[in-house]
ZAMIFI-421206 format. One record per residue (C-alpha): residue number from 0; residue in one letter; chain; x, y, z. Coordinates in steps of 0.5 Angstrom, whole numbers, plus 2048, in hexadecimal, padded with zeros to 3 digits. Each point is the difference from the previous one (the first is absolute). Layout:
TIZA  num  residuo  cadena    X    Y    Z
TIZA  NUM        A       A    X    Y    Z
...
This chain:
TIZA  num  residuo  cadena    X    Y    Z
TIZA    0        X       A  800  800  800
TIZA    1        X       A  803  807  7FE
TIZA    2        X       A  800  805  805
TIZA    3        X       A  7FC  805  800
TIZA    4        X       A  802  807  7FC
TIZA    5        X       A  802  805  805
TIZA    6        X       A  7FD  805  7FA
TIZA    7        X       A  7FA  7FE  800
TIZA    8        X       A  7F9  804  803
TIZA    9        X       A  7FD  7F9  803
TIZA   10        X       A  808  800  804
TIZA   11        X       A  800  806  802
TIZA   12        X       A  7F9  801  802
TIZA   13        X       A  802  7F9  805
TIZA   14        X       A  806  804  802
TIZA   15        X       A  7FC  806  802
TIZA   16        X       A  7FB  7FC  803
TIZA   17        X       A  805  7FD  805
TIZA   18        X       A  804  806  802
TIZA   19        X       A  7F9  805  802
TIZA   20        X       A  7FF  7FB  805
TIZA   21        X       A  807  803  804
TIZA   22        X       A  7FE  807  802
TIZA   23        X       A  806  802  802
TIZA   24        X       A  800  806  7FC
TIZA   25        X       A  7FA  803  800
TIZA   26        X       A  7FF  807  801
TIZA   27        X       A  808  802  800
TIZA   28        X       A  800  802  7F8
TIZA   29        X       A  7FA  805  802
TIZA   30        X       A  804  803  805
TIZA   31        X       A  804  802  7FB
TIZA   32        X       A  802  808  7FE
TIZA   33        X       A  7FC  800  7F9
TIZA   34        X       A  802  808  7FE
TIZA   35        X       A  806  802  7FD
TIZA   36        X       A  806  802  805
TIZA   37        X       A  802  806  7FC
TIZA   38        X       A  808  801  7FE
TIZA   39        X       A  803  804  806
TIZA   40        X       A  7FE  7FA  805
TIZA   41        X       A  800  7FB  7FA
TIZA   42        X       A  807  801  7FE
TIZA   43        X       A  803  802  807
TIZA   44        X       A  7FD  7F9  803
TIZA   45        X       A  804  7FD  7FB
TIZA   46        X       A  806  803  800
TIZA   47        X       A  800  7FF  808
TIZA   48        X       A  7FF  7F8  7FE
TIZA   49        X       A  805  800  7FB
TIZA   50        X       A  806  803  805
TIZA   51        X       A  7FD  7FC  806
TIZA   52        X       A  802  7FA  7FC
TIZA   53        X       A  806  803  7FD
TIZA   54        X       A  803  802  806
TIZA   55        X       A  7FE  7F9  804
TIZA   56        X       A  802  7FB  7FC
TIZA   57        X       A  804  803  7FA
TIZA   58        X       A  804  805  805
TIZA   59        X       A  806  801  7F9
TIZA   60        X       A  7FA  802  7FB
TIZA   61        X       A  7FF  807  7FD
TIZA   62        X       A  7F9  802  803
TIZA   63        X       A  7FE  806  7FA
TIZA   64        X       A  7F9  802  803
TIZA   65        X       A  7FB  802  7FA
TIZA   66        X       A  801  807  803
TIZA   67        X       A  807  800  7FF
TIZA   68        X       A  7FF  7FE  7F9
TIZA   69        X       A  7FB  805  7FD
TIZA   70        X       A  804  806  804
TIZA   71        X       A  806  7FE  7FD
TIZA   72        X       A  7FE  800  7F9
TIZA   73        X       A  7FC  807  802
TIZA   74        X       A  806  802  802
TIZA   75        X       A  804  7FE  7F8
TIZA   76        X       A  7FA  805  7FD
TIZA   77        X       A  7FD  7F9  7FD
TIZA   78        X       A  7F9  802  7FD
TIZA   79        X       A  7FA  7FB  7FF
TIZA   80        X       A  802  7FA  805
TIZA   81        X       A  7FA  7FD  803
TIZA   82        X       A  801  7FA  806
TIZA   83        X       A  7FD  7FA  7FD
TIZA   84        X       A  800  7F9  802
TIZA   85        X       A  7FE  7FF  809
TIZA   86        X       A  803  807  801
TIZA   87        X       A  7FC  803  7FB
TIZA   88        X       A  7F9  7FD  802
TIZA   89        X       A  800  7FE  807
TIZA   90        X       A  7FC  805  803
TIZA   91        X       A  7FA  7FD  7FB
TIZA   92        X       A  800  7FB  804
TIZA   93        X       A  7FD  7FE  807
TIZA   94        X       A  806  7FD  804
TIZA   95        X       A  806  802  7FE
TIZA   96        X       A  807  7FB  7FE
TIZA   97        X       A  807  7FF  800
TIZA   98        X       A  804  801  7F9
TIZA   99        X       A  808  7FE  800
TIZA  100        X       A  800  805  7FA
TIZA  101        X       A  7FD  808  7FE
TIZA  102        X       A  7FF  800  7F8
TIZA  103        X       A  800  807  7FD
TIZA  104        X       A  7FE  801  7F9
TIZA  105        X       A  803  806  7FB
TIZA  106        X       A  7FF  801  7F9
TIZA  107        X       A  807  7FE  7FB
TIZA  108        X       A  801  808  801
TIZA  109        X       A  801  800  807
TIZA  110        X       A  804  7F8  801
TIZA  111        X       A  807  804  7FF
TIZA  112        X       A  7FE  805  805
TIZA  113        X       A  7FD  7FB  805
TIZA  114        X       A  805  7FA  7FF
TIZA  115        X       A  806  805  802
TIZA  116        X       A  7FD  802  806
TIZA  117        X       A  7FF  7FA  803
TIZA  118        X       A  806  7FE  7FE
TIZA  119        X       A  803  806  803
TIZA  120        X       A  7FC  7FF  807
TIZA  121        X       A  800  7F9  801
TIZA  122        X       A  808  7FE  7FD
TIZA  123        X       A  7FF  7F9  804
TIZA  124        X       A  7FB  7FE  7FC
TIZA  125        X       A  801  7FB  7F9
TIZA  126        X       A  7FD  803  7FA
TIZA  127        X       A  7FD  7FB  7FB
TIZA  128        X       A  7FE  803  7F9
TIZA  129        X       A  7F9  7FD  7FD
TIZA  130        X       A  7FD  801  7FA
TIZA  131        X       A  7FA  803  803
TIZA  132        X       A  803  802  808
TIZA  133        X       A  806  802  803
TIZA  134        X       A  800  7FC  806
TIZA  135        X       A  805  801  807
TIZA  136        X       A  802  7FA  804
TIZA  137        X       A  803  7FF  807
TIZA  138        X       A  805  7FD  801
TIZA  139        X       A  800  7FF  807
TIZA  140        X       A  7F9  7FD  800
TIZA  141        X       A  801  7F9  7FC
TIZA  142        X       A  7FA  7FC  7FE
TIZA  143        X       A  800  7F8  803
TIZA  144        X       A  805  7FF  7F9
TIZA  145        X       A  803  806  802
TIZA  146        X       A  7FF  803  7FB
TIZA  147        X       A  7FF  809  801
TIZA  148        X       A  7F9  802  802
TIZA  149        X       A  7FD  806  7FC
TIZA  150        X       A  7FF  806  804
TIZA  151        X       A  7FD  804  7FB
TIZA  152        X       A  7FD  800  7F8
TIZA  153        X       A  801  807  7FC
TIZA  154        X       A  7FA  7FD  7FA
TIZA  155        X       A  7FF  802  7FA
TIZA  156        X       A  7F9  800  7FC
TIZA  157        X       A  801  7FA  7FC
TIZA  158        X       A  7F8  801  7FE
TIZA  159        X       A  7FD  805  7FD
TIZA  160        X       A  7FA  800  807
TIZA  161        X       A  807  802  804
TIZA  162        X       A  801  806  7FC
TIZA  163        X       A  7F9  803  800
TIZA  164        X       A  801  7FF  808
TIZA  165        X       A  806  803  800
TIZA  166        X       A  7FC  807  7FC
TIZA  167        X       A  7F9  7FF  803
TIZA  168        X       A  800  7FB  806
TIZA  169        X       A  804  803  805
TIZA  170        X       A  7FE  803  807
TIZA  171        X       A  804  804  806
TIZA  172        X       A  800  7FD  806
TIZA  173        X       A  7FE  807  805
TIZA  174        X       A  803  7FC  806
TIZA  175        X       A  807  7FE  7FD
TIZA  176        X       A  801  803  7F9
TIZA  177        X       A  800  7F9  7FD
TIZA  178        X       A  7FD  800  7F8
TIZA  179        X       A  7FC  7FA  800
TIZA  180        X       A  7FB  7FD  7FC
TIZA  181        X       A  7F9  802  7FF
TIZA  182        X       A  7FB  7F9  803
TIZA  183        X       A  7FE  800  7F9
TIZA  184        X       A  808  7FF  7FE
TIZA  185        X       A  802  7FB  806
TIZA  186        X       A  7FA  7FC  7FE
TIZA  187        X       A  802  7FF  7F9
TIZA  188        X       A  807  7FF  801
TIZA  189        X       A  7FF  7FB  805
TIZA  190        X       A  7FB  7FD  7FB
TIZA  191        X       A  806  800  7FB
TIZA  192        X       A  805  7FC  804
TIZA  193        X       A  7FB  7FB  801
TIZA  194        X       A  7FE  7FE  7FA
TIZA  195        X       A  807  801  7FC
TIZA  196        X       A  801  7F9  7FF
TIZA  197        X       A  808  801  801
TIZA  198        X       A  7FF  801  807
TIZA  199        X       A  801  7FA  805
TIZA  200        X       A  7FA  7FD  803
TIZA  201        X       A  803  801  807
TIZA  202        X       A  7FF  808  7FF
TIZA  203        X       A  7FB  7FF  7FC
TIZA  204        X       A  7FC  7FD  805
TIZA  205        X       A  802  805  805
TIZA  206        X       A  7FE  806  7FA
TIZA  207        X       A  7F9  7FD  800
TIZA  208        X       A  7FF  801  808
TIZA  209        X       A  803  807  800
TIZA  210        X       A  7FA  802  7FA
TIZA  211        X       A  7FA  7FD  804
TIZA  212        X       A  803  805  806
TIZA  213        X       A  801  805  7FC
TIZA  214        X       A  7F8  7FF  7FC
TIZA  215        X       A  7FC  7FE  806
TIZA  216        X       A  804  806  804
TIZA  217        X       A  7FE  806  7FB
TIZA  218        X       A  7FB  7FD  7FA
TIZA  219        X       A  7FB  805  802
TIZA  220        X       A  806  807  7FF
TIZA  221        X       A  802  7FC  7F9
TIZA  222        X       A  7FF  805  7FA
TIZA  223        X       A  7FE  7FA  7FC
TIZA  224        X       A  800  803  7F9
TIZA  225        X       A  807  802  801
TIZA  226        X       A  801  7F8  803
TIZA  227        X       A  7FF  7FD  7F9
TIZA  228        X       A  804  806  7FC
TIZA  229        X       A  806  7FE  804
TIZA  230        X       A  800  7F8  800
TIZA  231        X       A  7FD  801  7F9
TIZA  232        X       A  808  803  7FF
TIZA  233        X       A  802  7F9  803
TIZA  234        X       A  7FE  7FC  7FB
TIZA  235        X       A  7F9  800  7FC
TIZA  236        X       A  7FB  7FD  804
TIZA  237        X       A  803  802  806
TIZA  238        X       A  7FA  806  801
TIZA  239        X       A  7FB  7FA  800
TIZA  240        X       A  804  7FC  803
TIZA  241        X       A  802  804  806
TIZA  242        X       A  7F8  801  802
TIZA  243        X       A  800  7F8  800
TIZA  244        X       A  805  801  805
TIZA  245        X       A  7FD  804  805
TIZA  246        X       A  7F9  7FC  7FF
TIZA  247        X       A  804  7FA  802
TIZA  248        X       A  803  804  806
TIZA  249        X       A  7FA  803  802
TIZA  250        X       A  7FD  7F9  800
TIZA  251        X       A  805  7FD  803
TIZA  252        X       A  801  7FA  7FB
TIZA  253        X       A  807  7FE  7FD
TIZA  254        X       A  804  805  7FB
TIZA  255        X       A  801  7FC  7F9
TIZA  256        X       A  809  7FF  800
């Protein structure tokens, strides 16, 4: 007899069946924040977590705060960065969290500049050349293979819905003065990393996590024509599928990966 297929809606409605008999969790998720934690204590939380690892258990390691990272190129007169990746969207999410690495992205007029200040400001870093980011390593702080951990990411927009953020999906925080990207922009970037099938499944699967928080928590403040203007820059059937998304979030099924 074979056994029964683990993708099956009778296996696991069977699964399902089993575990609502344990209640050991009922009520904890309501518990939870559901509104967006805003920029200024979203990023100041997640730095404070990153420096308390760093300084706990990688005592050698380079701790480069968001902050420092967004001064130092203000500083250099780079123009038009935005904060992308946690950094850029962890005030739109309920519970903030920790990232080892701050991502900035700057046009291709701007990646001379704002590689020569980070070079200038953090020379201990190794700086690794890609065709789409510019990243800085630490060597002191090695991976379980020992290889350098990424402090931080100077992007470049390798999509045309990254470049019409950079012009038009930028917003200043008032608290901070960090440039970050509108709901609408954070929402569609994410989305982008998600469905990009050069991606790992491990991150994706990450990705898909940080998307729902960020629609439950702000769907209602989403200009949703703008939404698809952008995703549809993605690729061409991103506007519609961007709305099939969010559906499934609001409704808590899983997203199609």
């Amino acid at each position: 007899m074979l056994p029964p297929d683990p993708a099956s809606p009778e296996f696991v409605a069977a699964r399902n069946a089993a575990m609502a008999r344990y209640d050991g969790w009922a009520g904890h998720d309501e518990m939870d924040p559901k509104g967006p934690s805003g920029h200024a204590y979203g990023i100041r939380v997640s730095a404070r977590l990153t420096s308390q690892y760093r300084q706990t258990h990688r005592k050698n390691a380079v701790d480069v705060t968001p902050q420092e990272v967004t001064d130092c190129l203000k500083r250099a007169g780079v123009k038009d960065w935005v904060l992308m990746g946690l950094h850029g969207y962890v005030g739109y999410l309920p519970q903030p969290r920790a990232t080892q690495d701050v991502d900035v992205m700057v046009p291709y007029s701007q990646k001379g500049k704002a590689t020569r200040a980070i070079t200038e400001r953090w020379p201990e870093l190794e700086m690794r050349e890609l065709s789409q980011v510019v990243r800085f390593l630490d060597p002191h702080d090695l991976d379980a293979e020992g290889r350098p951990q990424p402090v931080i990411d100077i992007m470049l927009p390798w999509g045309k819905f990254q470049e019409t953020i950079l012009k038009h999906h930028v917003e200043v925080d008032a608290e901070t003065g960090n440039r970050i990207p509108t709901i609408e922009a954070a929402v569609v970037a994410k989305y982008a990393a998600l469905v990009s099938p050069h991606r790992d499944r491990e991150k994706r699967e990450y990705d898909a996590g940080d998307l729902r928080r960020l629609i439950r928590a702000n769907h209602t403040h989403v200009d949703r024509a703008t939404l698809r203007s952008l995703a549809a820059e993605v690729w061409e059937g991103g506007g519609d599928d961007i709305e099939r998304f969010i559906e499934l979030a609001l409704t808590d099924q899983p997203f199609p990966i």
